[in-house]
N, C-alpha and C positions, 0 to 999 in steps of 0.2 A: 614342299612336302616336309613333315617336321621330322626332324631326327633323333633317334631314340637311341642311349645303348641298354642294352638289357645283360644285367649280371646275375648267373644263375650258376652254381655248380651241376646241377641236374640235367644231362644231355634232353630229358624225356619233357621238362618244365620247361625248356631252351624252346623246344622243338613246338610244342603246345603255342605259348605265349609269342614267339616270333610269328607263327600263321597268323594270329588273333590280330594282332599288329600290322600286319604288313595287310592280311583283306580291310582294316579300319583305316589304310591310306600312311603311314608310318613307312618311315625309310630306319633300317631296322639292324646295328651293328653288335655281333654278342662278344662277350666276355666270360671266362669260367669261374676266375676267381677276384678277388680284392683288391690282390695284389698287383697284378697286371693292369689293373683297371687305372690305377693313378697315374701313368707316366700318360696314359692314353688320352685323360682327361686333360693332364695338364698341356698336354701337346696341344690337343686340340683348340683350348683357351689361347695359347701362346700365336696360335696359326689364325686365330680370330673369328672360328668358325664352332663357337660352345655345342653340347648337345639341346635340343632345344627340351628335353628329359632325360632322368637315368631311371630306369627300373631295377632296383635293387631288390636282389632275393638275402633276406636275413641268414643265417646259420643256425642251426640251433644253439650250438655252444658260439659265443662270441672271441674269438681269434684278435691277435697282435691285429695280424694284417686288416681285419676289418676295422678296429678301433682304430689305426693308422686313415683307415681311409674317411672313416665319419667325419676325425678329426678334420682332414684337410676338407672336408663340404663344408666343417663350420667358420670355415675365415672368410673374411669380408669378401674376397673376390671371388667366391661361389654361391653367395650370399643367393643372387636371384636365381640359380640354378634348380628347377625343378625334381623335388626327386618322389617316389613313388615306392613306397617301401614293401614288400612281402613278407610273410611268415607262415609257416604252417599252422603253428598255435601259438597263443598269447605269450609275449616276453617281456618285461618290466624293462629291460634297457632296449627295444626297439621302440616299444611305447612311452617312454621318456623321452628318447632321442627327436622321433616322431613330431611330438605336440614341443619341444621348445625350438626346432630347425623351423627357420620361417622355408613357406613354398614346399614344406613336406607332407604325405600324408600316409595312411596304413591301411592296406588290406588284407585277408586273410586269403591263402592262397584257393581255399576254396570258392569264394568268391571271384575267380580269376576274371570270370566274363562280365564283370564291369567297371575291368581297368581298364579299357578304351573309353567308355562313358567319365569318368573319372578324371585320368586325363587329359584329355578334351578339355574337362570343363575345368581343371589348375591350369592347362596353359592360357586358357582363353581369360583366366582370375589376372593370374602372372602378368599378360601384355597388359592389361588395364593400369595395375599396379607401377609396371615400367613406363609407360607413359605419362602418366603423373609424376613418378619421378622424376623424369625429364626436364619437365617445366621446372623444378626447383634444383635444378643441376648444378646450375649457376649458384647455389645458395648454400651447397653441401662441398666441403673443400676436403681435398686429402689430405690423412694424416701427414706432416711435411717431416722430413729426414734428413739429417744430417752426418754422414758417414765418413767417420776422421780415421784413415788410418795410410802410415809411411808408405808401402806396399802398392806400387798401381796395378798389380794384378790383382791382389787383395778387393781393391776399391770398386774394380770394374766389375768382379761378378757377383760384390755383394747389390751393389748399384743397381744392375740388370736383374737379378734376382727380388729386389722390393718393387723397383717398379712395373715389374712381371705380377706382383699382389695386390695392386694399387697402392703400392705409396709412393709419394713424391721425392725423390732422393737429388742430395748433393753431395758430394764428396769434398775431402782436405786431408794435403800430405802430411799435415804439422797441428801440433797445439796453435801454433801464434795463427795460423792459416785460420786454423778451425774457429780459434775466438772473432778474429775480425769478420767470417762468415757470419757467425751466429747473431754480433752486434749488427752485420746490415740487412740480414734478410729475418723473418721470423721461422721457429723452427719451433716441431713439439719435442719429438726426440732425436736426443748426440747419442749414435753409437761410437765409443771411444776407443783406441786399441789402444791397450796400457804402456805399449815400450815403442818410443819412439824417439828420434834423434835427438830432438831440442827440450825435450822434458817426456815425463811420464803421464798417460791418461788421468791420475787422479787429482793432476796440476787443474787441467782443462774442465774437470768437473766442481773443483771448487772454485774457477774464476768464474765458470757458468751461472753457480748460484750466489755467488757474494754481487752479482752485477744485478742492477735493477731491471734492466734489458733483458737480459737472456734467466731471468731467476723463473720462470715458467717452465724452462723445456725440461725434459724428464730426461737424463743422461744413465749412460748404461757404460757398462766396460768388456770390451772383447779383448781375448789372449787368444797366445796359441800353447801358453803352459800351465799348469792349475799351481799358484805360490798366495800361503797364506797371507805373508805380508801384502803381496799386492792387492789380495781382494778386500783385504781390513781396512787398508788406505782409502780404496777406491769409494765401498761402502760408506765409510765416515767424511769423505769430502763427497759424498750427495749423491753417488752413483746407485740407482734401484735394483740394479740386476748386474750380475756377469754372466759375460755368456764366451763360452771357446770357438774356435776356429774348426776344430776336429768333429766338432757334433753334426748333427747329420742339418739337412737346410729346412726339413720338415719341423725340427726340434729350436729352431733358430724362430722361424717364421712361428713359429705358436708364442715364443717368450714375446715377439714384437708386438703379437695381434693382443698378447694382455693386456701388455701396456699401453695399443691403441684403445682399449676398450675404457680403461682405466680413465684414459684421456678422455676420450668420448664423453665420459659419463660425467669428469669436471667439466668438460666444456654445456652440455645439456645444465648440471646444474646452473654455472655461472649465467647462460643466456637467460633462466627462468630466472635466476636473482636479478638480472639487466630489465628483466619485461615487469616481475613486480614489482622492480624500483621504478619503471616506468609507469606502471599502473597508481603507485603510493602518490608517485609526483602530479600524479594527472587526478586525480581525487578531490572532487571540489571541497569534501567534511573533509573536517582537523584532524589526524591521526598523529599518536605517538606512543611511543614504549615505555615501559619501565621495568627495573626489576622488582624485587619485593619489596626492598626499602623506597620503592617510590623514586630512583634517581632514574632520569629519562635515560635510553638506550639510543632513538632515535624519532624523529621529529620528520612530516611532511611539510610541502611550502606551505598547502593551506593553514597546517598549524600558525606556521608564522606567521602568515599576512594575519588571520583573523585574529592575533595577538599580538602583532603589533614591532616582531622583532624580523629584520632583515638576515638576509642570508649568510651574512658574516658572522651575526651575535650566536656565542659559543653558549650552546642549550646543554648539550649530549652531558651527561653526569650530574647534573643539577638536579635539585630537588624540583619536582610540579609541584610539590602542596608548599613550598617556599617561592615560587615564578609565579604560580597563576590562581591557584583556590585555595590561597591561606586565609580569607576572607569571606563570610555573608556578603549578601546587596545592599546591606545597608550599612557596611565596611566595618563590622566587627569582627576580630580575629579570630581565629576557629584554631582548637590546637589539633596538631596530628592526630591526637589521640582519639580525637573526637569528627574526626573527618570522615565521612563513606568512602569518599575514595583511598585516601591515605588504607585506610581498614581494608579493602579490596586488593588493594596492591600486594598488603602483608597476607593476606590467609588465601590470597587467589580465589575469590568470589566475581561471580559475573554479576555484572548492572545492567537491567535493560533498560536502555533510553529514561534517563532520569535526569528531572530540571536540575540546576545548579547555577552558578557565577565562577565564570572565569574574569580575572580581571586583566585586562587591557595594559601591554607595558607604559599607555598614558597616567595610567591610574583609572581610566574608566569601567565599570561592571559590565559586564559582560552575558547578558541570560543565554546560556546554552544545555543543550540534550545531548547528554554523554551517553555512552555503552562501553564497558569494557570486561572484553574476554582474558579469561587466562591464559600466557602463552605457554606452549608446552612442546620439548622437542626431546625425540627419542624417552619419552614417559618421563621426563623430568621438567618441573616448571619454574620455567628461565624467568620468570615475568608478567607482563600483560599489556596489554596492547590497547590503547581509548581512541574512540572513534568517537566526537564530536562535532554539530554544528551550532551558528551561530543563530541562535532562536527570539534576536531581536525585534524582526516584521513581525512574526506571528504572535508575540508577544503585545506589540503593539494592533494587531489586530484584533487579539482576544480582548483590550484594553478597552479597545472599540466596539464590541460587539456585546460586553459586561454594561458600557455606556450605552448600548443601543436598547438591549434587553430591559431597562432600566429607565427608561426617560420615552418622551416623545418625541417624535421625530420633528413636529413642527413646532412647536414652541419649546423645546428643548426642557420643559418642564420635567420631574419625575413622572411617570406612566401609572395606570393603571394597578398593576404586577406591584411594581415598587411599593404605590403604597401602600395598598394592603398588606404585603408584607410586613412594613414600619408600624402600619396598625396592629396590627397581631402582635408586635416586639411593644406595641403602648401600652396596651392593654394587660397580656401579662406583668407589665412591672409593675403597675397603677395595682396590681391584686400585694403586692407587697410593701405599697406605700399609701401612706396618707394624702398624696398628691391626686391633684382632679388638673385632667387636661380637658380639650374639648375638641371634637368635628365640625369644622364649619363647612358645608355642601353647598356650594355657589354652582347657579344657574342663570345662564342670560336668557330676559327676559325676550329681545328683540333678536336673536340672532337669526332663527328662521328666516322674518321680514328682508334682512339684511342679506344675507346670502342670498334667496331666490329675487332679491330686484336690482342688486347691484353684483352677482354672481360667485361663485364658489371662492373666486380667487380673493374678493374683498373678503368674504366670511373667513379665508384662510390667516388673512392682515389683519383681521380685528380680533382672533384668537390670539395672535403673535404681541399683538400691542396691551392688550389684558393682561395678557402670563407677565410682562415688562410691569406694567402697574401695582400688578398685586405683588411682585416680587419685589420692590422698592418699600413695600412694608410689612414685609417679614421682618420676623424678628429668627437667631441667630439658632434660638432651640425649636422654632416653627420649622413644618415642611408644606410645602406646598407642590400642588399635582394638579396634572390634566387627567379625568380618570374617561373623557373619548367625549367626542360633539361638543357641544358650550358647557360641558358641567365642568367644575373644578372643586378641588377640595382641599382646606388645609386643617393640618395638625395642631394644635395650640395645644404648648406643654407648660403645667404650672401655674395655673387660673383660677382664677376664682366665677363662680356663679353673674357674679357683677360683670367684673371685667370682662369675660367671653361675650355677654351681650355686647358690653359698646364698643369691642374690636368688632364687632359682627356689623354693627352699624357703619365704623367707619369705610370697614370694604363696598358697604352697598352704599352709602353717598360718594364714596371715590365714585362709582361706577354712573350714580346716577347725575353728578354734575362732567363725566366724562360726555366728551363730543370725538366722534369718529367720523374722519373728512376721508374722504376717499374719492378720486375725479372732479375735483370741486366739488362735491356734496357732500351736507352735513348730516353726521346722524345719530341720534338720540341714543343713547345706551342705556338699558337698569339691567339688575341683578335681583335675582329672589334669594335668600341665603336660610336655609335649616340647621340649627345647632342641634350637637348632640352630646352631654358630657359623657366621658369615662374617669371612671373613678373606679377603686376596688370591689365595691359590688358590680360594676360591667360582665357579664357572660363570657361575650367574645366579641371579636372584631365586628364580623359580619351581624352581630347584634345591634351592636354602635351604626353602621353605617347604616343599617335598615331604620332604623329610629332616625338618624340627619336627613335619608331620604322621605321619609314618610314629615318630617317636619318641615320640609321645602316644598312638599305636596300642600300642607296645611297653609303654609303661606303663602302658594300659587292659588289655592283656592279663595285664598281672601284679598286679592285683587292686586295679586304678584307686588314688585317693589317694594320690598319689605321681609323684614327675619321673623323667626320664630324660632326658640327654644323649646326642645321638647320636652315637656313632661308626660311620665309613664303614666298618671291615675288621668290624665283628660286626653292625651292624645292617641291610648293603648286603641279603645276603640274604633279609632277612623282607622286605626293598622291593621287592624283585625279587618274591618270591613274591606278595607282593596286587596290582604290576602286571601279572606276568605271567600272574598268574590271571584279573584281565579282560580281558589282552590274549586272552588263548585261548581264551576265552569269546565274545570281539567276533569275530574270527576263526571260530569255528565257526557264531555266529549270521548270518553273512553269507553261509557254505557250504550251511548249514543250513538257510536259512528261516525262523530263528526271531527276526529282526526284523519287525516288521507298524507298519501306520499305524493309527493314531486319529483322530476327527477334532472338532475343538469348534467349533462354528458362532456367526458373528461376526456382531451383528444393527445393521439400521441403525435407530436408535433413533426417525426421524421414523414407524416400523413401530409403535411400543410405547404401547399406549395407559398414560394418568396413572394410569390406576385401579390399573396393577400396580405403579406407581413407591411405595405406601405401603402397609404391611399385610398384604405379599403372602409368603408362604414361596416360595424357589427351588427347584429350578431350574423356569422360568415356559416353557419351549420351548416344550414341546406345547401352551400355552394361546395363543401366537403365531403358529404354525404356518399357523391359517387366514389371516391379516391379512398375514402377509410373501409376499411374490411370490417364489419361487424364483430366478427373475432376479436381486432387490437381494442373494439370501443369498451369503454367504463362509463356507467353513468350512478353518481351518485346521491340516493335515495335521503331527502331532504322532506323534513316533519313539516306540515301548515297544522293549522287550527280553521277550521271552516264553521266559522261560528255564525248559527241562523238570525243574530240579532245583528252583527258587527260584520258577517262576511269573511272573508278568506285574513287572518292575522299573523304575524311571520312568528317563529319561535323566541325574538331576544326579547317578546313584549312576556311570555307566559313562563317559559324555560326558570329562570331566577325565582319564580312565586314556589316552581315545580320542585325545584332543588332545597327550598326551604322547608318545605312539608314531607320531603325524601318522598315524591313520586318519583324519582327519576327511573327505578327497578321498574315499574309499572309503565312510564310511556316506553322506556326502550325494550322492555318485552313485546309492548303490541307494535312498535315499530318493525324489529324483527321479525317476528313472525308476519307482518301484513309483505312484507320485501320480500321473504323468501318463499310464501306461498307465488306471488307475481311470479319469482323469477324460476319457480318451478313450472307454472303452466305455459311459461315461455319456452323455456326449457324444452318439454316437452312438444311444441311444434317448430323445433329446431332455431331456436334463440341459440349464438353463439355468445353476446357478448359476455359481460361482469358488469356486476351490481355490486356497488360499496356501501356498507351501513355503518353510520357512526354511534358509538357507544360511550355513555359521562363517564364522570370520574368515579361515579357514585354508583354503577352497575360494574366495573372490573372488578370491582370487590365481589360483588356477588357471585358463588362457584358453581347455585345453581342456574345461573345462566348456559351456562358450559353446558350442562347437561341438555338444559332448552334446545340449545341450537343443535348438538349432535343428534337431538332425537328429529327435529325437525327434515334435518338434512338426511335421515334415512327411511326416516316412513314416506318424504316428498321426492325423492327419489333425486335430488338436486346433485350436479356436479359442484363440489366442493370449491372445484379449483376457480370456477368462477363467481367467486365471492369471497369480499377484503371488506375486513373490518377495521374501522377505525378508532383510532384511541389518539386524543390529545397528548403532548408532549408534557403535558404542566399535570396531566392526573398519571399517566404513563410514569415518571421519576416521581412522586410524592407515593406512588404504591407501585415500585418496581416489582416486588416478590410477587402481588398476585397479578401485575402485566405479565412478569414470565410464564406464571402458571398459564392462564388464559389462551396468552399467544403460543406457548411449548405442546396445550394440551389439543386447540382447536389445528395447529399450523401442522400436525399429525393424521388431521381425520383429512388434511388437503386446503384447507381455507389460507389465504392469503391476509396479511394484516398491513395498514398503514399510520405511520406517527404524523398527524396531522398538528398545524399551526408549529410546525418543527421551527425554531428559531426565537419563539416567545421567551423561552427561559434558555439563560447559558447553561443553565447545571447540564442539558440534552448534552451539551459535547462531548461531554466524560462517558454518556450512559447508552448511548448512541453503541456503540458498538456490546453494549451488552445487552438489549431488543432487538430479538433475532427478528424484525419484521422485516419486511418486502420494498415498502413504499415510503417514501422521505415526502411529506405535504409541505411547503416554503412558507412560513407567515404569509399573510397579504399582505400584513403592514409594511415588509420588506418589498414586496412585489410591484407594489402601488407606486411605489419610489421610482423605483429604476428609470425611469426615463429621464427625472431631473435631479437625483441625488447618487454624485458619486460615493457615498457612500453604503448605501443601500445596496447599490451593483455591487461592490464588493464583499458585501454580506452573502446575498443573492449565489453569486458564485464561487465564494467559498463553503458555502452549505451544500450546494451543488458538487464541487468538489468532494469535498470529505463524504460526503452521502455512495456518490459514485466510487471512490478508497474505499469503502465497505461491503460495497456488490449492491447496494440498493438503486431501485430506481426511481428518479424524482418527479413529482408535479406541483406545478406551480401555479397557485392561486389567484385570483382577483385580478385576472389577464384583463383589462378595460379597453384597452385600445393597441395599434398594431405595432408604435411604438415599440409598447412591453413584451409584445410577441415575438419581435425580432429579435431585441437583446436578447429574450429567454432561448433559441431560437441558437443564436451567434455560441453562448455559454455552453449548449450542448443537455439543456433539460430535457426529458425523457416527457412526460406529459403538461401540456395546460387545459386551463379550465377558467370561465371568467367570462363576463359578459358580450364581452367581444366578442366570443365563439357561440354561445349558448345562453340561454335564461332559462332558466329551471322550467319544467310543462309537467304538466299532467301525462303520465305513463300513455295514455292515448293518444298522447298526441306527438311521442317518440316516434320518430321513421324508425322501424324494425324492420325485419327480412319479414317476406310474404307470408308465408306461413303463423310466423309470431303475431304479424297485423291482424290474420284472422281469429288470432286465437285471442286479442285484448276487447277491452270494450270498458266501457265509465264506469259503470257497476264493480268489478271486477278490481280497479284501480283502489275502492275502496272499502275492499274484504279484510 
């Protein structure tokens, strides 16, 4: 039964509150006043038998005796003692007392009937809390005491008296006693009595603190007469308090409990200085300090290790921009004055995560990502504090991934990207000089033959062996490039009319006295080659290379093996004729009806059980089918040309002619609108999935599109959410501002967007995080890799990574076989997509949910 005392002056409040109590199960002892109430309490503690509550009735006016009694609830050894505070009406020193005494609470007495609910529910708080304690008993040590005084009476009842409060007490007759105590055991506080046989107390407090041993414990001085000399003495040789003999033991036990608290509160700090020097050491980044001038304060290991200095070498006071980044990376000296960091140190500026070179105490650079905060304690700034790591791999990754962006993966040649680029940089300088360089467009003429009879991997060998050939006669201001299949092209800077022909010549006889032996078989090679000059009248790049192209057409038409130079006044014609032959064809299929959608469905791989990741022939759809929820599916809406003379034709034959005559606004209007009328009337007989429509580079510019699709999406009554647009990586950063728009304005009405061929250009890494889009698309030309180029995998999953750092989620392209589905699979990609799963179909011939089945049909597919 729990035991209660209840302190009331009010016979009538006694009488009340005792019933209330004693019917709610309480064993129930009274008290009238304050005063009487502490010898009761403390008896009781002393007998081992606490109350397990006190119900205290406040006074109006606050009395000695009460303040007496608070005092003694707040010392440590009443600490878990519950108490339960009353008042008639509101009091600032009950309602202080109240909220800072832990286990206390306040009622107003008119509330009296739910202080047994109340109650109840602090002891039942209280035992949880003491239990817990428990388990860390072992871990919480008592203030330890050491009580020096000549007197064994003296000793004995102040002894019995602290350890009655929970402190741990020792006693000693003497100064020499007390010193050699203090040297063998640890102690926080020396209570000292000033006059004794073999010296005076304030002997013993300044051997206490001139020793390195005992210079912790907090020494105090006890009399039994009050002399100014003695306490002057005492004070100046390190004693914190005096305290007399005569004072009462209530008035004793308060100066102790200060000075445990005092203690308390260094020791609390000193452990959290112990755990964050434990945290600083344990820190795999470089940390260190400094003040304003830049002289280090303090240094972690990893600082060292990652620079190079062991645990001995004396850092602390040295200059950082004289030890580690008084240098560039390319070891030119940078003066202080001219330093970021140096300047941050002095004005207390923060840096967030910014490259630099720290140099190595070998002397080696160092690429690392610093951050540094200001330090600042009690509003005054001490310094600052830098947090760096060592950003060598990533460095050399991005190193990798600049050469990957930039070249081809199998003949290590420049890429596609590359040289265009290089073109575009020719062409402009060529408009401010006199200089004529030239495009040469090489085509093999047998490559086809050769790949489909001696298979993919010889056509891959005799690309490899080409790119070798033709690059043994470069010349030093020449580029040469793989621009994708057997076409190749080089730069030639500085030429003349003359000359450009008979280098053109000699690459097509390298090629045509070249023989390709492959399994013991030999086999014939030619090359068709089209020149194109650039000179300052040139346009632009893609002018140039449409002329090389259109000039390697001319001389495939006249009986391949062999070059041709283009001229504008005899070959403008034939250029016109194959543009304008798809331009009229694009144009009629728009009139016409005779572009349609395809659709290839994009799967989310946590869908795809392991068993088809090895050994499996594709495409695996219909064996998924049951296990995918129409809800996770995507399928993404891909242009044909269904042309009545030529038959079904893929977009890379028509798209280039489309973008040269800026149709591009005009098919990807009627693309959009034909996809989301579908996937409204899908919609509409409860189609769960999304539909993805891809968008050029040459329609995000355009703003009314925007307007297009919002009006579409509310007169067709479409959910939003199930529809993601896509935007290339390489048009997306070359027109960020209106991607933003686009993506900020559509990704508002609920539409979803994705950066597709993500990985094509490095600039995406930087910008990446500033396209607020949904969905990260992987190159395929990374994707295609994986299985036999570690390098690629780690492309692959570093894109993956960083995609997923940013909340995006990825799909990965040009999945072919189960191989690449496993790695993708292993890395943790969110969707694939790729032959091995699917081949693009006619909307009809999608497995949809029952209802959406009934609701398609051919006609329909191409509205």
């Amino acid at each position: 039964m729990p035991r209660v005392l209840l302190i009331e002056h009010s016979p009538t409040i006694r009488h009340i509150q005792r019933n209330l109590l004693i019917k709610a199960g309480y064993e129930v002892e009274i008290d009238s006043d304050h005063k009487s109430a502490i010898p009761r309490i403390r008896s009781s503690a002393d007998d081992g038998v606490n109350y397990d509550a006190v119900m205290l009735g406040w006074p109006a006016d606050t009395t000695i005796e009460t303040a007496s009694f608070c005092k003694m609830l707040e010392r440590q050894a009443y600490a878990s003692q519950v108490i339960l505070v009353f008042a008639h009406e509101e009091n600032d020193a009950v309602a202080d007392w109240s909220k800072t005494r832990p286990n206390t609470a306040f009622l107003f007495w008119a509330d009296y009937k739910r202080s047994t609910n109340l109650l109840s529910q602090m002891l039942a708080d209280t035992s949880k809390r003491t239990a817990n304690q428990a388990e860390n008993l072992a871990s919480v040590q008592p203030i330890r005491v050491l009580f020096v005084d000549d007197s064994r009476t003296v000793r004995v009842k102040y002894k019995r008296l602290l350890n009655a409060n929970g402190y741990a007490t020792e006693v000693a007759g003497n100064v020499g006693e007390g010193f050699e105590k203090a040297l063998a055991s640890p102690y926080d506080i020396a209570i000292i009595d000033y006059f004794m046989p073999d010296a005076t107390g304030d002997v013993l407090c300044q051997k206490l603190r001139e020793n390195e041993t005992t210079a912790s414990i907090t020494s105090a001085i006890i009399t039994g007469s009050y002399l100014d000399k003695a306490i002057k003495e005492s004070l100046e040789a390190g004693a914190v308090e005096c305290m007399f003999k005569n004072e009462s033991d209530d008035l004793f036990l308060t100066r102790i409990d200060a000075m445990s608290r005092h203690i308390r509160a260094h020791q609390a700090i000193e452990k959290e200085r112990k755990r964050l020097g434990g945290i600083l050491r344990s820190v795999g980044d470089g940390v260190y300090g400094v003040d304003p001038n830049g002289h280090i304060s303090f240094v972690n290991p990893a600082c060292r290790q990652i620079l190079g200095y062991d645990s001995d070498a004396r850092l602390i006071g040295k200059s950082a921009h004289q030890l580690f980044h008084f240098a560039d990376g390319e070891g030119n000296h940078v003066l202080q004055q001219a330093c970021f960091l140096q300047e941050s140190y002095a004005n207390g500026d923060k840096v967030q995560a910014r490259e630099t070179i720290f140099w190595h105490r070998s002397g080696k650079p160092i690429p690392v990502e610093c951050t540094v905060y200001p330090l600042t304690i009690e509003d005054k700034r001490e310094g600052s504090v830098v947090a760096f790591r060592d950003i060598s791999e990533h460095k050399l990754l991005e190193a990798e991934l600049r050469w990957q962006a930039g070249h081809d993966a199998l003949t290590k040649l420049h890429n596609r990207r590359y040289f265009e680029e290089q073109l575009n940089l020719e062409v402009d300088r060529l408009k401010r000089s006199n200089e004529i360089s030239a495009l040469l467009y090489l085509d093999l003429d047998r490559f086809k033959y050769i790949n489909d009879t001696a298979g993919h991997a010889a056509g891959d060998r005799l690309l490899v062996e080409i790119a070798q050939q033709m690059n043994q006669r470069l010349r030093k201001s020449d580029l040469l490039a793989r621009l994708g299949g057997d076409e190749f092209a080089v730069i030639l800077r500085n030429v003349t009319k003359k000359s450009v022909v008979h280098v053109a010549e000699d690459y097509r006889e390298m090629l045509d006295h070249y023989m390709f032996v492959y399994k013991d078989n030999q086999y014939k090679i030619n090359g068709t080659i089209g020149i194109a000059l650039i000179d300052k009248a040139s346009v632009s790049s893609s002018e140039v290379l449409a002329n090389a192209d259109i000039a390697c057409h001319i001389a495939k038409g006249e009986g391949r093996n062999r070059t041709h130079l283009f001229v504008q006044e005899n070959d403008n014609k034939q250029a016109m004729d194959k543009d304008l032959g798809w331009s009229s064809r694009l144009h009629k299929a728009l009139e016409s009806g005779h572009l349609i959608l395809h659709y290839q469905p994009i799967i989310p791989v946590e869908y795809i059980p392991t068993s088809l990741m090895s050994g499996s022939d594709g495409p695996i759809y219909k064996q998924l089918l049951p296990m995918v929820p129409e809800s996770s599916m995507i399928n993404e809406a891909l242009l044909r040309l269904d042309d009545p003379s030529w038959g079904m034709v893929l977009p890379g034959a028509f798209l280039p002619t489309a973008e040269r005559f800026n149709m591009m606004d005009k098919i990807d209007g009627w693309v959009v609108n034909a996809a989301l009328r579908q996937l409204a009337q899908l919609q509409q007989h409860g189609y769960t999935g999304t539909f993805t429509i891809n968008l050029s580079g040459q329609t995000i510019t355009n703003m009314a599109l925007i307007e297009t699709i919002e009006e579409l999406v509310i007169s067709l009554g479409i959910d939003p959410s199930k529809m993601i647009l896509e935007i290339t990586e390489t048009s997306a950063v070359s027109n960020l501002i209106s991607a933003n728009q686009l993506i900020t304005r559509l990704s508002a009405l609920g539409c979803r967007f994705a950066l597709d061929d993500f990985g094509s250009g490095f600039s995406s890494f930087s910008h990446l995080k500033n396209l607020p889009v949904d969905y990260v698309k992987i190159d395929g030309l990374f994707v295609r890799g994986v299985a036999a180029d570690t390098g690629d995998r780690a492309i692959v999953q570093s894109i993956n990574d960083i995609a997923h750092s940013l909340g995006k989620m990825t799909v990965a392209e040009y999945v072919e076989d189960a191989e690449i589905l496993s790695f993708l699979h292993q890395i943790g990609v969110d969707y694939v997509q790729g032959h091995y799963l699917a081949h693009a179909m006619d909307i009809s011939d999608l497995p949809l949910g029952d209802n959406a089945n009934r609701a398609n049909n051919p006609s329909q597919s191409q509205a």
